[in-house]
VOVEX-76381 format. One record per atom (N, C-alpha, C, CB): atom name; x, y, z. Coordinates in Angstrom, 1 decimal. Glycine has a CB too. Layout:
<nodes>
<atom:CA&x:X&y:Y&z:Z>
...
</nodes>
This chain:
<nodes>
<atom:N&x:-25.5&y:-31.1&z:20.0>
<atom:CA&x:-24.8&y:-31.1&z:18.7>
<atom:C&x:-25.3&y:-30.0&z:17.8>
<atom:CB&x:-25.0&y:-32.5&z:18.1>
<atom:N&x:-26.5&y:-29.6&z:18.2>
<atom:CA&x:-27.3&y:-28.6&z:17.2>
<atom:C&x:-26.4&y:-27.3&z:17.4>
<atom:CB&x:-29.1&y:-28.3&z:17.6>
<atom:N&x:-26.3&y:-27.4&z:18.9>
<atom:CA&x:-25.5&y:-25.9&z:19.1>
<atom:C&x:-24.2&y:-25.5&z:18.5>
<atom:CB&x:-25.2&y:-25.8&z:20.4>
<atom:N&x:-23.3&y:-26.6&z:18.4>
<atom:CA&x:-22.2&y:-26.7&z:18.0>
<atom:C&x:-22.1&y:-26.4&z:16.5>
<atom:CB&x:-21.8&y:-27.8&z:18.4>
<atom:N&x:-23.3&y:-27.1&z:15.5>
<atom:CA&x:-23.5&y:-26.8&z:14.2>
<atom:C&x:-23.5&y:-25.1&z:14.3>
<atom:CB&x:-25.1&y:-27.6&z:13.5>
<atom:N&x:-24.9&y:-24.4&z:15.0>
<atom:CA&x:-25.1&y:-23.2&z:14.6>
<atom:C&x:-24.0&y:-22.4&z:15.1>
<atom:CB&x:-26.3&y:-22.8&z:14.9>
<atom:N&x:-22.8&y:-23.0&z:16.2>
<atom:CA&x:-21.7&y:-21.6&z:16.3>
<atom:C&x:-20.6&y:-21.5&z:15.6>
<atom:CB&x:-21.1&y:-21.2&z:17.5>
<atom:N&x:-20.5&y:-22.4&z:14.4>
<atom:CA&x:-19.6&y:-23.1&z:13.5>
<atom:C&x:-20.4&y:-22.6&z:12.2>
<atom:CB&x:-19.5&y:-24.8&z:13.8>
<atom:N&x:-21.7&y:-22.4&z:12.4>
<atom:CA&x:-22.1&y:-21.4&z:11.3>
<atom:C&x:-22.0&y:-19.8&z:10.9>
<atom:CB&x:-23.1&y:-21.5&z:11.2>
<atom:N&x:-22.0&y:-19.7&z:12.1>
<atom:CA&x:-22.2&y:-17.8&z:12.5>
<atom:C&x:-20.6&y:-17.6&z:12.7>
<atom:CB&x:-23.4&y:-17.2&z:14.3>
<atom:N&x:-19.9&y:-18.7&z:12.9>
<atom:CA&x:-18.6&y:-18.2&z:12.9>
<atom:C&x:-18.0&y:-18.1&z:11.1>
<atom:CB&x:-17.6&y:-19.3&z:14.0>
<atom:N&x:-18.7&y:-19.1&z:10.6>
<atom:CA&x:-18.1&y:-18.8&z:8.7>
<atom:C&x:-19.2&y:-17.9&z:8.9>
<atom:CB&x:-18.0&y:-20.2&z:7.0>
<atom:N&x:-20.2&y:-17.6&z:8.7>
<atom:CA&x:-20.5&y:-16.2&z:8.4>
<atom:C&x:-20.1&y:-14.9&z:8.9>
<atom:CB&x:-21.5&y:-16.2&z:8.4>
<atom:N&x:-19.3&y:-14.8&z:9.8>
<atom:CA&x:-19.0&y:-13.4&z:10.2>
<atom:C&x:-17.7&y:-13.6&z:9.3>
<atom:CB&x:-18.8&y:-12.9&z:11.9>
<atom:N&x:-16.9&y:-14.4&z:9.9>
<atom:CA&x:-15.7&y:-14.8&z:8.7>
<atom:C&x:-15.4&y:-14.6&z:7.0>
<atom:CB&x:-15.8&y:-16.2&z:8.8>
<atom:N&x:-16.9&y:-14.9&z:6.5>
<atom:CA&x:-17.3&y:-14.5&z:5.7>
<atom:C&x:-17.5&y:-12.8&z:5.1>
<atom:CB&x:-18.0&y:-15.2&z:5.9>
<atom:N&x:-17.8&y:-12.4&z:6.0>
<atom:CA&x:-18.3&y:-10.9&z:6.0>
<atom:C&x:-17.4&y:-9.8&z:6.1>
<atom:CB&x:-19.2&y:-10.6&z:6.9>
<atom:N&x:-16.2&y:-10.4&z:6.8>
<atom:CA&x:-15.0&y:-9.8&z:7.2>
<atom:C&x:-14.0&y:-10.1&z:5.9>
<atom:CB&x:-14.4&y:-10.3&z:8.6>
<atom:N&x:-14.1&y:-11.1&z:4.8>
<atom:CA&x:-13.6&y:-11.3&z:4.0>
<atom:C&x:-14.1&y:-10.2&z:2.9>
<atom:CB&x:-13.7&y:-12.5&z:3.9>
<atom:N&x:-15.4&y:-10.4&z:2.9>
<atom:CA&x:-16.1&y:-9.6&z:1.7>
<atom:C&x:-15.6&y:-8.2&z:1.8>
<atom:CB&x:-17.8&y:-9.5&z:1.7>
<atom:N&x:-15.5&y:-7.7&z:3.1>
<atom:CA&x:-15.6&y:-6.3&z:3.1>
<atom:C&x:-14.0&y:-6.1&z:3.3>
<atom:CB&x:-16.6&y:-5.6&z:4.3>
<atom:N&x:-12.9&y:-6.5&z:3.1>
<atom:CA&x:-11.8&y:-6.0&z:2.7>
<atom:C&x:-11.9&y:-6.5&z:1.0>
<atom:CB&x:-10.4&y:-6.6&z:3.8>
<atom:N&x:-12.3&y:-7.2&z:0.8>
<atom:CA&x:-12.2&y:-7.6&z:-0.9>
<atom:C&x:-13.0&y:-5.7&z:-1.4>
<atom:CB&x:-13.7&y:-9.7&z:-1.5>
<atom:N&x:-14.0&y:-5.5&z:-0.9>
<atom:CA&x:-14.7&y:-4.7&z:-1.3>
<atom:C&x:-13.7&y:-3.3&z:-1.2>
<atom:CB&x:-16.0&y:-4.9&z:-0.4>
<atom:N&x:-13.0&y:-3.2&z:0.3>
<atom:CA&x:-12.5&y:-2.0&z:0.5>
<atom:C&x:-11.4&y:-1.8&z:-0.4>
<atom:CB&x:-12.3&y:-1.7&z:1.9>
<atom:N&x:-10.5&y:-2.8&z:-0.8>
<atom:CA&x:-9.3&y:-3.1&z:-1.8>
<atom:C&x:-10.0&y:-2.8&z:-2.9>
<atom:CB&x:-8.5&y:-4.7&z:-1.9>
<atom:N&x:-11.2&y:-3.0&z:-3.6>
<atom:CA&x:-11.5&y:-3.2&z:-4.7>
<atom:C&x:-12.1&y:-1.2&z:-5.1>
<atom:CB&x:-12.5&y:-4.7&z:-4.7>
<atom:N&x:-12.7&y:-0.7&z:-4.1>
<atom:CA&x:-13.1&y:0.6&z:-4.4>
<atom:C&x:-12.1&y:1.9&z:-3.6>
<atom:CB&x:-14.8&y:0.6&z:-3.9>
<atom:N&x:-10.9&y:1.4&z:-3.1>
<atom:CA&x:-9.8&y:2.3&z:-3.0>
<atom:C&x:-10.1&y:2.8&z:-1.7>
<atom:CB&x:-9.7&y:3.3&z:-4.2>
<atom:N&x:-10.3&y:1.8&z:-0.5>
<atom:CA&x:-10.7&y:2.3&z:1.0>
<atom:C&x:-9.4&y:1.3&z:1.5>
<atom:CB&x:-12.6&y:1.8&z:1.6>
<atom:N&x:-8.5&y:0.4&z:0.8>
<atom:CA&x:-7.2&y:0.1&z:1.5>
<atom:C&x:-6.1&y:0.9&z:1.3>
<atom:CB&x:-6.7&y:-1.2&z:1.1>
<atom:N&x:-5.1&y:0.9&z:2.8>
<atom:CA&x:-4.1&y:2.1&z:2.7>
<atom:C&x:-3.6&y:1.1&z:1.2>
<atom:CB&x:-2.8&y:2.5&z:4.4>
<atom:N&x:-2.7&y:2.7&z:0.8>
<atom:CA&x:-1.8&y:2.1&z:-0.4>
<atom:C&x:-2.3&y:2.3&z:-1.7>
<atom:CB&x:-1.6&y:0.6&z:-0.2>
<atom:N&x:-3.7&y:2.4&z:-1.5>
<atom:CA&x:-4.7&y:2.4&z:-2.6>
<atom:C&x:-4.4&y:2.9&z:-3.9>
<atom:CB&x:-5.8&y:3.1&z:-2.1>
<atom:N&x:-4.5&y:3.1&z:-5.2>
<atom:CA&x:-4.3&y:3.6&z:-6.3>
<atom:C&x:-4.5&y:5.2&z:-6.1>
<atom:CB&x:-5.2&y:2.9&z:-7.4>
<atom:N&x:-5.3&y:5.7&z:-5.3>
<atom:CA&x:-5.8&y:6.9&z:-5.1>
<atom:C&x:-5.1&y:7.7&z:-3.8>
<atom:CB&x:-7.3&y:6.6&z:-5.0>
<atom:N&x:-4.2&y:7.4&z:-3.8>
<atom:CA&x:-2.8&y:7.6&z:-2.7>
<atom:C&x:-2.7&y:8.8&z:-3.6>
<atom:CB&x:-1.2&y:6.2&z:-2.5>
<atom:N&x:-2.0&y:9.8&z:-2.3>
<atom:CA&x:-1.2&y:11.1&z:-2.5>
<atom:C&x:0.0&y:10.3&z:-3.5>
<atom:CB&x:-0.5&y:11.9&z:-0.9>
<atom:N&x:0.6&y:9.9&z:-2.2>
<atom:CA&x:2.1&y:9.1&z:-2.8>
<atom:C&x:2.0&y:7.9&z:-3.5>
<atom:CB&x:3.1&y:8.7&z:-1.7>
<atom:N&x:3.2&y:8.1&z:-4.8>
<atom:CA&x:2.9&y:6.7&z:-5.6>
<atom:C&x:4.6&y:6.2&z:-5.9>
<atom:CB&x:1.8&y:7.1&z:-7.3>
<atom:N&x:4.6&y:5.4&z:-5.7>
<atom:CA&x:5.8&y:4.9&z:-5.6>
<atom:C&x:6.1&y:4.3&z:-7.4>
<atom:CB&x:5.8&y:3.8&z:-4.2>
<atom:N&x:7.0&y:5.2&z:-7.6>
<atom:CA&x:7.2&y:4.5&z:-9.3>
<atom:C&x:7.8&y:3.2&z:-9.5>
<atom:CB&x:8.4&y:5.4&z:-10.3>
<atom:N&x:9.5&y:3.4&z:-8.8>
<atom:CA&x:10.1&y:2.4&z:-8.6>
<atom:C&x:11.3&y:2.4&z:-7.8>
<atom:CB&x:10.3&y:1.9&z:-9.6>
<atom:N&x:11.8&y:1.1&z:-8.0>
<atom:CA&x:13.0&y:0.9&z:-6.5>
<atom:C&x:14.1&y:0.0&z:-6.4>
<atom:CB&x:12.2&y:0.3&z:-5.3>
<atom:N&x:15.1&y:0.5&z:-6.4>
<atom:CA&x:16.0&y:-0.6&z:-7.2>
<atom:C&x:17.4&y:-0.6&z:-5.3>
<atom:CB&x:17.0&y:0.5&z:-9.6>
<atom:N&x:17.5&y:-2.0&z:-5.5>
<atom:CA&x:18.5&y:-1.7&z:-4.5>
<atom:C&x:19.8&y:-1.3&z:-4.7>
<atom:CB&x:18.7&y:-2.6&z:-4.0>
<atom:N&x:20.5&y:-1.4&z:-4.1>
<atom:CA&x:22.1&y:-0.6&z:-4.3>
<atom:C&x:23.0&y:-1.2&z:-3.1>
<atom:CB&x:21.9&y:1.3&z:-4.1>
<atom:N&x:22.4&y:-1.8&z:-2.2>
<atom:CA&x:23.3&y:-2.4&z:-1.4>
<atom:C&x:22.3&y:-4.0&z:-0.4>
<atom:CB&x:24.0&y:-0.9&z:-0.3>
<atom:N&x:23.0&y:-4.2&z:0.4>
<atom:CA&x:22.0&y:-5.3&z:1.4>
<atom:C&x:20.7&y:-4.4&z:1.9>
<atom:CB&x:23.0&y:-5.8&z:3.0>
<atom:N&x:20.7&y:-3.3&z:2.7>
<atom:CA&x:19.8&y:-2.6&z:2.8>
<atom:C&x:19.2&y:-1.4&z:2.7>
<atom:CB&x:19.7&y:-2.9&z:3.2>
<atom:N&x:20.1&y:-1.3&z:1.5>
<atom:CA&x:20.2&y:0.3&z:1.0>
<atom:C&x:19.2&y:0.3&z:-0.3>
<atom:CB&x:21.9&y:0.8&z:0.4>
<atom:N&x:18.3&y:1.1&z:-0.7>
<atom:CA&x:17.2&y:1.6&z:-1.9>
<atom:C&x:17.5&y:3.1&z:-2.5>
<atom:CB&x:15.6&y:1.5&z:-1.3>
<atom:N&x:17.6&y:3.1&z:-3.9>
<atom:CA&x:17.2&y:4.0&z:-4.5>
<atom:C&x:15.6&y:4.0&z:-5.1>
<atom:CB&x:18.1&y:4.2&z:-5.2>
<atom:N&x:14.5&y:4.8&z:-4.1>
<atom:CA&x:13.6&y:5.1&z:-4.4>
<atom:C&x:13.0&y:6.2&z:-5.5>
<atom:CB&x:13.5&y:5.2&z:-3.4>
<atom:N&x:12.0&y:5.9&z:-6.5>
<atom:CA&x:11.5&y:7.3&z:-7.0>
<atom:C&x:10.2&y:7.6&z:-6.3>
<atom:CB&x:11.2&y:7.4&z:-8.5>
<atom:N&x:10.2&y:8.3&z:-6.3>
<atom:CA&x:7.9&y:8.4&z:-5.5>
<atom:C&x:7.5&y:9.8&z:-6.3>
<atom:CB&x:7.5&y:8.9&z:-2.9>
<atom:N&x:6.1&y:9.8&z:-6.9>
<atom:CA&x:5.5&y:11.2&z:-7.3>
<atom:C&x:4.9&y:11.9&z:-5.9>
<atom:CB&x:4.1&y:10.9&z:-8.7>
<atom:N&x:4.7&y:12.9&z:-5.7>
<atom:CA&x:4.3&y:13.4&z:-4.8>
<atom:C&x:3.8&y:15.0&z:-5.2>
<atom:CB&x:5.3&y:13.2&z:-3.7>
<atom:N&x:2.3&y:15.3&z:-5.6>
<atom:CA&x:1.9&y:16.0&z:-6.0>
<atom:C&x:2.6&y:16.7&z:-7.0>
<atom:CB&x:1.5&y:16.3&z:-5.1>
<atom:N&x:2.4&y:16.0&z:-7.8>
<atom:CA&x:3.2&y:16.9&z:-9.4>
<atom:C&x:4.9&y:16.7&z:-9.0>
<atom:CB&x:2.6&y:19.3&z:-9.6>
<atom:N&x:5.3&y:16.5&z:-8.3>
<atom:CA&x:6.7&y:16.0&z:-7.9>
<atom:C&x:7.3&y:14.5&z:-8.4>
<atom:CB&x:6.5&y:16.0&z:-6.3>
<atom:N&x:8.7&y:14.4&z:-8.5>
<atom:CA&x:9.2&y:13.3&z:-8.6>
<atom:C&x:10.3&y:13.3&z:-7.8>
<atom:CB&x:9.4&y:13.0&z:-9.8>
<atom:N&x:10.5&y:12.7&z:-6.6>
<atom:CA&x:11.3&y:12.4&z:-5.2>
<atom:C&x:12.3&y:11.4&z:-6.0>
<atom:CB&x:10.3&y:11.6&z:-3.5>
<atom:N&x:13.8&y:11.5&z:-6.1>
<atom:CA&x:14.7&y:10.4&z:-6.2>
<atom:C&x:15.4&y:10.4&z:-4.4>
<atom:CB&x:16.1&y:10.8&z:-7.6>
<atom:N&x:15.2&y:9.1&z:-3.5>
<atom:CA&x:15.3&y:9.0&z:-2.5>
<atom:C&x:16.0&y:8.3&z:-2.2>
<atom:CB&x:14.5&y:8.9&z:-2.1>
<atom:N&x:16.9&y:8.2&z:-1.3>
<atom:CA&x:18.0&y:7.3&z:-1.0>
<atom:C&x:17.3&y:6.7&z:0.7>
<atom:CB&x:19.7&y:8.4&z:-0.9>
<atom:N&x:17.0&y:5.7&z:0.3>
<atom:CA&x:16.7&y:4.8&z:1.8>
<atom:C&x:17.6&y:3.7&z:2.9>
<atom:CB&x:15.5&y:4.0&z:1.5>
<atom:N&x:17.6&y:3.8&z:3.6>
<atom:CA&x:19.2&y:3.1&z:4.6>
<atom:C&x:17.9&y:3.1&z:6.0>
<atom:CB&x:21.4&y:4.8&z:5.0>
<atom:N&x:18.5&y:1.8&z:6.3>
<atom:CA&x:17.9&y:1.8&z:7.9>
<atom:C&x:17.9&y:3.0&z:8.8>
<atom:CB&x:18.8&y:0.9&z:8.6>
<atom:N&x:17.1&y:3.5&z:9.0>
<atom:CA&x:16.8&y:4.5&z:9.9>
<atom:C&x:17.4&y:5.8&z:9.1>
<atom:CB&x:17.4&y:4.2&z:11.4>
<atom:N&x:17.2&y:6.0&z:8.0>
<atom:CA&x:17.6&y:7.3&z:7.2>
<atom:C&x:16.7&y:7.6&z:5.6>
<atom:CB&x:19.5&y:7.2&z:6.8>
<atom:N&x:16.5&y:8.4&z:5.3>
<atom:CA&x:15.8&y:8.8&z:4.3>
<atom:C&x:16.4&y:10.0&z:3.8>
<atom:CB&x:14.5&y:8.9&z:4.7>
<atom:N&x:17.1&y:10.2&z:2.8>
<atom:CA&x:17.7&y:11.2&z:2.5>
<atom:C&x:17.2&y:12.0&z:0.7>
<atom:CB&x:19.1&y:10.5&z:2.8>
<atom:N&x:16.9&y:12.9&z:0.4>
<atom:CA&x:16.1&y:13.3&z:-0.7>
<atom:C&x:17.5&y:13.4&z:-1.7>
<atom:CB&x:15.0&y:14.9&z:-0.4>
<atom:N&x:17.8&y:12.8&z:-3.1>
<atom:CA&x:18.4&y:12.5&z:-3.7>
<atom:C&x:18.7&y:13.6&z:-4.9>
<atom:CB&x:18.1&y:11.5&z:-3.9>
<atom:N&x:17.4&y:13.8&z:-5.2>
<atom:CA&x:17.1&y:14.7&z:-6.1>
<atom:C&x:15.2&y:15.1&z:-6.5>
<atom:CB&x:17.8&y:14.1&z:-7.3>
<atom:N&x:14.9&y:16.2&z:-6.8>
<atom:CA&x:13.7&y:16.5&z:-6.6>
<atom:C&x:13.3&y:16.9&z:-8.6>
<atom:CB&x:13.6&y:18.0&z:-5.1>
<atom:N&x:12.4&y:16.6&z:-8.8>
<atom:CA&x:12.3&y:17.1&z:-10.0>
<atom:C&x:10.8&y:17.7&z:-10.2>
<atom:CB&x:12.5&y:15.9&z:-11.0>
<atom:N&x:10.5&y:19.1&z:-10.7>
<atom:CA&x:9.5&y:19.2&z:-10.6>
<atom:C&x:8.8&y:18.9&z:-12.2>
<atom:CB&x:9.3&y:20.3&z:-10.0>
<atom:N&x:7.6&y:18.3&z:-12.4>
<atom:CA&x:7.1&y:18.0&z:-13.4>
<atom:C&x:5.8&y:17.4&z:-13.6>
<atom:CB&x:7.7&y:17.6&z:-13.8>
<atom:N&x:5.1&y:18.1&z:-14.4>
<atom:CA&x:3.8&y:17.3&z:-14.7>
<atom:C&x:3.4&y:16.3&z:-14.7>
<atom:CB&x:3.6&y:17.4&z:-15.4>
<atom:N&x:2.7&y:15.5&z:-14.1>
<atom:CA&x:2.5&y:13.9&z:-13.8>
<atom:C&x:1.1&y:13.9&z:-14.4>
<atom:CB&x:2.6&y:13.2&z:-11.8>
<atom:N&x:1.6&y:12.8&z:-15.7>
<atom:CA&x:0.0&y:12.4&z:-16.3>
<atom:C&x:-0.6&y:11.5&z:-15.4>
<atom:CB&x:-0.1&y:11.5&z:-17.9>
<atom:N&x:-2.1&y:12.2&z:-15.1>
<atom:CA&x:-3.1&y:11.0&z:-14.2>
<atom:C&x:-3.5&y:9.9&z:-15.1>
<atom:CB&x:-4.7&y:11.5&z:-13.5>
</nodes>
């Protein structure tokens, strides 16, 4: 029975540790997506069942994007200063 206690322990503690360290990597900008992303996605409005008008900054850029299943099409490009 002892054995069963201690692999029921070491299993919440690795469990444990695998928790901490995505809390950790989300929290100091080591998850994709992160705040510290090239690309930042402003906003996104639909326009059909599965059609999007996208904006994204992309290095001092602002992308208006038209998205469709299997298509990505650049809408309009604006260049301009992006406050950090």
């Amino acid at each position: 029975m002892t054995s069963v206690v201690q692999m029921i322990a070491g299993l919440v503690l690795v469990l444990g540790a695998i928790a901490g360290a995505a809390v950790l990597a989300r929290r100091f900008g080591f998850a994709p997506g992160a705040a510290s992303s090239l690309v930042k996605i402003v906003g996104a409005q639909a326009v059909g069942p599965k059609e999007r008008v996208v904006v994204v900054d992309i290095e001092g850029r602002r992308y208006i994007l038209g998205v469709a299943p299997g298509r990505v099409t650049a809408l309009n490009i604006v260049q301009k200063e992006i406050s950090q």
